[in-house]
C-alpha positions as CSV (number, residue, x, y, z in Angstrom):
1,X,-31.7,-72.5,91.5
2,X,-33.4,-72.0,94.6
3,X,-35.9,-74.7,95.8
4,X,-38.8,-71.8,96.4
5,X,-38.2,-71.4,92.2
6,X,-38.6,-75.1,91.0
7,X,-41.9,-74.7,93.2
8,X,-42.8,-71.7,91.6
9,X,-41.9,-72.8,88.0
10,X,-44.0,-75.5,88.7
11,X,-47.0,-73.8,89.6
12,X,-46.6,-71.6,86.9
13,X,-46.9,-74.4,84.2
14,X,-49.6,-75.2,85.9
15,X,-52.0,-72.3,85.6
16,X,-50.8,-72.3,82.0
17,X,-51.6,-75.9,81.1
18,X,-55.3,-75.3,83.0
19,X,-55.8,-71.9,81.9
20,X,-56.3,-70.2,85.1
21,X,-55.5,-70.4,88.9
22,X,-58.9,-72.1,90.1
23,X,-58.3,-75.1,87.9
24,X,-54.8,-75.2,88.8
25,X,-55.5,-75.0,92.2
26,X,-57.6,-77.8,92.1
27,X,-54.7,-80.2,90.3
28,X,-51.8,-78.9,92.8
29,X,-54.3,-79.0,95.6
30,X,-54.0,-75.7,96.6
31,X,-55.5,-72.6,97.4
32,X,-56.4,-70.4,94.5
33,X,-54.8,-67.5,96.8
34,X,-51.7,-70.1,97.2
35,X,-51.3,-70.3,93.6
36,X,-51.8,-66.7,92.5
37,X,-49.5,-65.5,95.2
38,X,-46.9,-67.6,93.9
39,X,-47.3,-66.3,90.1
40,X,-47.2,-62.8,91.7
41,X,-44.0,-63.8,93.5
42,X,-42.0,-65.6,90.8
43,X,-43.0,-62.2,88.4
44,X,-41.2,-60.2,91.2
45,X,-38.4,-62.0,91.3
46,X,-38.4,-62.4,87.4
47,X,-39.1,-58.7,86.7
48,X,-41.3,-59.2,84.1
49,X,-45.2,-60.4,83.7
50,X,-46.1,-63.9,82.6
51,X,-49.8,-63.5,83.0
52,X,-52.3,-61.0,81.8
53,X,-55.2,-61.2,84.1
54,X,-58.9,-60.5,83.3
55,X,-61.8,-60.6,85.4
56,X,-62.7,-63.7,82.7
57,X,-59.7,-65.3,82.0
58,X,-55.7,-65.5,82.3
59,X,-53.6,-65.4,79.3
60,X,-49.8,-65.9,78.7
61,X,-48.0,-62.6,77.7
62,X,-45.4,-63.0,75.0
63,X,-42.7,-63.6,77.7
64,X,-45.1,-66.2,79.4
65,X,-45.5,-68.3,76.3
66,X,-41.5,-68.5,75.2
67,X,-40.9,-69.8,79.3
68,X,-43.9,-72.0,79.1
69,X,-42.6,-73.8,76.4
70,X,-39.2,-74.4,77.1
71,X,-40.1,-75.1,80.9
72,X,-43.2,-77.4,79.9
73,X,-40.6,-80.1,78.6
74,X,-38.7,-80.4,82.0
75,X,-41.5,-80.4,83.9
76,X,-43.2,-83.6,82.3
77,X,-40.0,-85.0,82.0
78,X,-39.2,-84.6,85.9
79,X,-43.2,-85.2,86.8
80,X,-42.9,-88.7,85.2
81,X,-39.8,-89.8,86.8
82,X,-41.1,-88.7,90.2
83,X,-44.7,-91.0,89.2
84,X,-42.2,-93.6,88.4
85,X,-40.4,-93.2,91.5
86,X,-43.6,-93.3,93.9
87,X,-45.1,-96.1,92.2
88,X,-45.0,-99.6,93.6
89,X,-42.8,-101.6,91.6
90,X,-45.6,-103.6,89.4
91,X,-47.9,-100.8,89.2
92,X,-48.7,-98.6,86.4
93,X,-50.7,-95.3,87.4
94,X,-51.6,-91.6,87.0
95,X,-53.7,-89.9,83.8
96,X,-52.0,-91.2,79.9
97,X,-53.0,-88.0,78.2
98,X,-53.8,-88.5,74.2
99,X,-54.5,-86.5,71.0
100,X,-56.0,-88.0,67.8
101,X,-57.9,-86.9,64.8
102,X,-61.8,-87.9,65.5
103,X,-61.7,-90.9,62.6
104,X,-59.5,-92.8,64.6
105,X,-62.2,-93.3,67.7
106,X,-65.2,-95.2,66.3
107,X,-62.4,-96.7,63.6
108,X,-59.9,-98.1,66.2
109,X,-58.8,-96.3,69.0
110,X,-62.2,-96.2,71.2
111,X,-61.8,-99.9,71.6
112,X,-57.9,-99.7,72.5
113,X,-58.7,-97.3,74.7
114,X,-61.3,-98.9,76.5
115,X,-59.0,-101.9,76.5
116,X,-56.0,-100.1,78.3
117,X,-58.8,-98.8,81.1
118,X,-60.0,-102.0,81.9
119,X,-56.4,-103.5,82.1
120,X,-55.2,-100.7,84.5
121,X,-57.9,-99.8,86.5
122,X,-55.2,-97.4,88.3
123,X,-54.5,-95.3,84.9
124,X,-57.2,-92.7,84.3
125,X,-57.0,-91.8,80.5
126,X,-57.8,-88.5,78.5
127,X,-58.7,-88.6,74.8
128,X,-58.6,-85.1,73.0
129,X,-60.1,-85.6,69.1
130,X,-58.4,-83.0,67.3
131,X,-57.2,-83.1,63.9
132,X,-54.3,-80.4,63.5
133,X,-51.1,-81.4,64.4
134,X,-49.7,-81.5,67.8
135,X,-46.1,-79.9,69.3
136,X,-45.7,-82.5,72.2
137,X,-43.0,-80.3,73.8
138,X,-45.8,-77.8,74.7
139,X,-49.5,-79.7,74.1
140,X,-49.4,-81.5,77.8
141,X,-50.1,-85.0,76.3
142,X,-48.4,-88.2,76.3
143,X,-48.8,-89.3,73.0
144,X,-50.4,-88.5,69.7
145,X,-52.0,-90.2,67.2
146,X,-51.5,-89.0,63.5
147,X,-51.3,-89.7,60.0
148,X,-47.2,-89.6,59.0
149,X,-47.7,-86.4,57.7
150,X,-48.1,-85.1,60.8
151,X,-45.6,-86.1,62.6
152,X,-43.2,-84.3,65.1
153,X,-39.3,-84.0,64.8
154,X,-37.6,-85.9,67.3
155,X,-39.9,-87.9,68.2
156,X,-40.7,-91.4,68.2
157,X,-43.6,-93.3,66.0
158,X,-45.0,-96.7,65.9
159,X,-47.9,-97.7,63.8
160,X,-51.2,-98.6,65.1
161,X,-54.6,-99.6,64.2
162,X,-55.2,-101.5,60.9
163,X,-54.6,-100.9,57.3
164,X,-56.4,-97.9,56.1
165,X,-58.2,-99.2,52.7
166,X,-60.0,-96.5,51.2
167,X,-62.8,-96.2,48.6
168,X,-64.6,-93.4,46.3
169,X,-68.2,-93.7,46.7
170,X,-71.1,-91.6,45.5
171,X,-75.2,-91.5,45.0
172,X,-76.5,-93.4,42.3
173,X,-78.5,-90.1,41.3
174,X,-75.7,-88.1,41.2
175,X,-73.5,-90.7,38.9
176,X,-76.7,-90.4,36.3
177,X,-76.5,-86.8,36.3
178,X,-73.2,-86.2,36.3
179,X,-71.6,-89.4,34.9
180,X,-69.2,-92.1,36.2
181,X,-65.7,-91.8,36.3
182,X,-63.6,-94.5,34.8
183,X,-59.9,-93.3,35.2
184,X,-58.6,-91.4,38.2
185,X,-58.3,-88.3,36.5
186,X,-61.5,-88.3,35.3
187,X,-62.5,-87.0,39.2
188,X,-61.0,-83.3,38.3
189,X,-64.1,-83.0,36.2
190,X,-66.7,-83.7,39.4
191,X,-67.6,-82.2,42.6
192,X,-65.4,-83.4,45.2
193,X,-66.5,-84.1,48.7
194,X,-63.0,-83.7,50.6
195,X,-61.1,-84.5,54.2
196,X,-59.9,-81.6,55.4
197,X,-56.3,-81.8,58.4
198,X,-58.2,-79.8,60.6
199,X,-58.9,-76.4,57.7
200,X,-59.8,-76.1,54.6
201,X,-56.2,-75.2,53.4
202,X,-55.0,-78.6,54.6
203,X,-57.3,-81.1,52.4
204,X,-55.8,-84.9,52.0
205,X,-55.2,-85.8,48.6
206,X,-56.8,-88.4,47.0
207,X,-54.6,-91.9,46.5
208,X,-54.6,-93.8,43.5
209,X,-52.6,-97.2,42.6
210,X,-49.9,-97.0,40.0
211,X,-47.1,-99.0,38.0
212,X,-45.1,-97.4,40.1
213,X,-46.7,-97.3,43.7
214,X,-49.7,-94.8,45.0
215,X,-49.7,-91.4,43.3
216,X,-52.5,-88.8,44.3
217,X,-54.7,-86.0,42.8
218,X,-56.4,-83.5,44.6
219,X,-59.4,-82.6,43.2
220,X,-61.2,-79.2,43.3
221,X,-63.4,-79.7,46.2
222,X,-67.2,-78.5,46.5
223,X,-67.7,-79.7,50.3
224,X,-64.8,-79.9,53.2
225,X,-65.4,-81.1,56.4
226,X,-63.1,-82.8,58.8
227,X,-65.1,-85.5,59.7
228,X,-65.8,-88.5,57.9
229,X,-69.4,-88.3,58.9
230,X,-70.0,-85.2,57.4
231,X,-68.0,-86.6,54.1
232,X,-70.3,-89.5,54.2
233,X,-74.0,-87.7,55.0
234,X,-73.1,-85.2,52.2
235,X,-72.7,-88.2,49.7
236,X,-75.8,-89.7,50.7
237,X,-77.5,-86.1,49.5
238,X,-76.0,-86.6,46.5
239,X,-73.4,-83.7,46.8
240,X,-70.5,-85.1,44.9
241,X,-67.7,-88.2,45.4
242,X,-66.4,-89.0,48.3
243,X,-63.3,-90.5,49.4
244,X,-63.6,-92.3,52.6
245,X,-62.4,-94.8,55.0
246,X,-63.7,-98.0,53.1
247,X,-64.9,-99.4,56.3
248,X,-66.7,-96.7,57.4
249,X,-69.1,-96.6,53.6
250,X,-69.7,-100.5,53.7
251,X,-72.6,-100.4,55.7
252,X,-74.1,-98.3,52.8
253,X,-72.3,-99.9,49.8
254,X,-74.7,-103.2,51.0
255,X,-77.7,-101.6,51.4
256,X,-77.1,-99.7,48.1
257,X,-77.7,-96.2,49.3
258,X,-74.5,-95.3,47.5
259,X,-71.7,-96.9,44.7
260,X,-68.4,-97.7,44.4
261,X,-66.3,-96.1,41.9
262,X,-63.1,-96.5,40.2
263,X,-63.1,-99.8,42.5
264,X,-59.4,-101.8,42.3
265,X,-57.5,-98.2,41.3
266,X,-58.3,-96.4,44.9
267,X,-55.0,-97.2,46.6
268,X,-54.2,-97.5,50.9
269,X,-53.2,-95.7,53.1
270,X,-50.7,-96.1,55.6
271,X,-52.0,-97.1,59.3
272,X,-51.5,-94.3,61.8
273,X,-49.0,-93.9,63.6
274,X,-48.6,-93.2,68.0
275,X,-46.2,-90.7,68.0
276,X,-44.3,-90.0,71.2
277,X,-41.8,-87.4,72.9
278,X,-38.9,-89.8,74.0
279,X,-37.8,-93.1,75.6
280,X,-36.2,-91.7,78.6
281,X,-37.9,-91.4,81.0
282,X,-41.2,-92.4,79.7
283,X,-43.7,-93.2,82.5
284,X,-45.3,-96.7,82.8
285,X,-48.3,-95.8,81.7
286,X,-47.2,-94.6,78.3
287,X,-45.0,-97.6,78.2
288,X,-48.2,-99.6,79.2
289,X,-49.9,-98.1,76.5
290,X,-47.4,-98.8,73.3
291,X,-46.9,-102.2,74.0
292,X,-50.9,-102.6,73.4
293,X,-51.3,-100.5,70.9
294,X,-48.1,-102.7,69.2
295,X,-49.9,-106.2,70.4
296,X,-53.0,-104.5,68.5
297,X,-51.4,-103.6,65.6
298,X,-49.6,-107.2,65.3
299,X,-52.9,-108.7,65.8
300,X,-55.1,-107.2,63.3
């Protein structure tokens, strides 16, 4: 392959990965006119169109997307070896790129991250809440942080943050009216207040302790959101149960603006997990950022 064509390829994940020449411009510290000249170019030499331009926007043709994600992977990959190279021997720089659902920030992973910033002043760090699942051959980031459901193939996990204890909580009001469930089951026959993976046809069952380990029902849910917020304000309006990070519902459970239910039978969940692409090759900043996220985990 020709030099000019690496550059080219380049650029062209580029304005993919930002969405349109401007942006990318800015990153490669180029000219916008640079940068669309080269798409233009590397489309004449392909033949085909990567790009369909707009006067608002710049989308990938089919063509576009199939190269950009088999190229994105190389490009990372070569893009971190080159940081690695550059970088004085003791220093760990660049931007550590992460995705996580939004729980995980006010629950754990807004501290670690503020943590990691003030122990590497030289890392800049972006955190992208999002709570569908991430391909990290094609998403740009460095790591992801997810339940074990939603983890990638070939890719590597280590757990993080603390034991997720969980609880079923509801209005006092609405127990009265509606009664108070004794035995798991007994949840199929109220409204259900449910965490929803990013859409409603992804809800997360609810766990229950067994003789024989955690089990789980779903039950028929009358409110999905995907934030634990949301779960917990419609609770407080008396809306149905709730199953929620136990944590997150103490503040309430004190002040008795809610109750616990079916306490002792709601069973944990696994911690979440930092999923990442691959060993080789993995910048220092990514290595930086597993080894705290381990120390944390170890520690709490």
């Amino acid at each position: 392959m020709a030099r000019s064509s690496f550059g080219d390829i380049r650029v062209f994940v580029e304005v993919a990965r930002c969405g349109g020449f401007r942006a990318a411009a800015e990153h490669l510290q180029q000219a916008p006119a640079s940068v669309s000249e080269a798409i233009q170019r590397f489309e004449d030499r392909l033949g085909v169109r990567l790009f369909e331009r707009s006067s608002r926007s710049v989308v990938l043709t089919p063509v576009g997307e199939q190269f950009y994600a088999k190229s994105l992977p190389a490009i990372v990959d070569l893009e971190g070896a080159l940081d690695d190279i550059h970088a004085q021997k003791d220093e760990v720089a660049g931007t550590l790129r992460l995705s996580a659902p939004y729980s995980a920030g006010p629950f754990f992973l807004d501290d670690l991250v503020a943590r990691f910033a003030a122990a590497f002043p030289t890392v800049d760090v972006e955190v992208i809440y999002d709570d569908q699942k991430v391909d990290l051959l094609t998403s740009g980031v460095d790591a992801a942080i997810r339940s074990s459901t939603l983890l990638g193939p070939d890719t590597h996990a280590v757990s993080v943050g603390p034991e997720l204890e969980m609880t079923i909580v509801a209005l006092a009001e609405y127990l009265a009216q509606k009664g108070t469930p004794n035995h798991p089951r007994d949840i199929l026959d109220h409204d259900a207040i449910c965490y929803a993976f990013g859409s409603g046809d992804n809800l997360a069952a609810w766990g229950f302790n067994g003789p024989e380990g955690i089990y789980t029902i779903q039950p028929k849910p009358r409110m999905v959101a995907n934030d634990m917020r949301s779960l917990l304000a419609y609770a407080k309006q008396g809306l149905g149960l709730a199953y929620l990070y136990r944590e997150i519902a103490v503040p309430y459970l004190e002040e008795g603006g809610l109750t616990e239910v079916l306490s002792g039978q709601v069973g944990q969940l696994p911690r979440y997990s930092l999923n990442y692409r691959s060993k080789r090759n993995m910048t220092r900043r990514l290595r930086a950022f597993v080894d705290m996220a381990k120390a944390s985990g170890k520690a709490a």
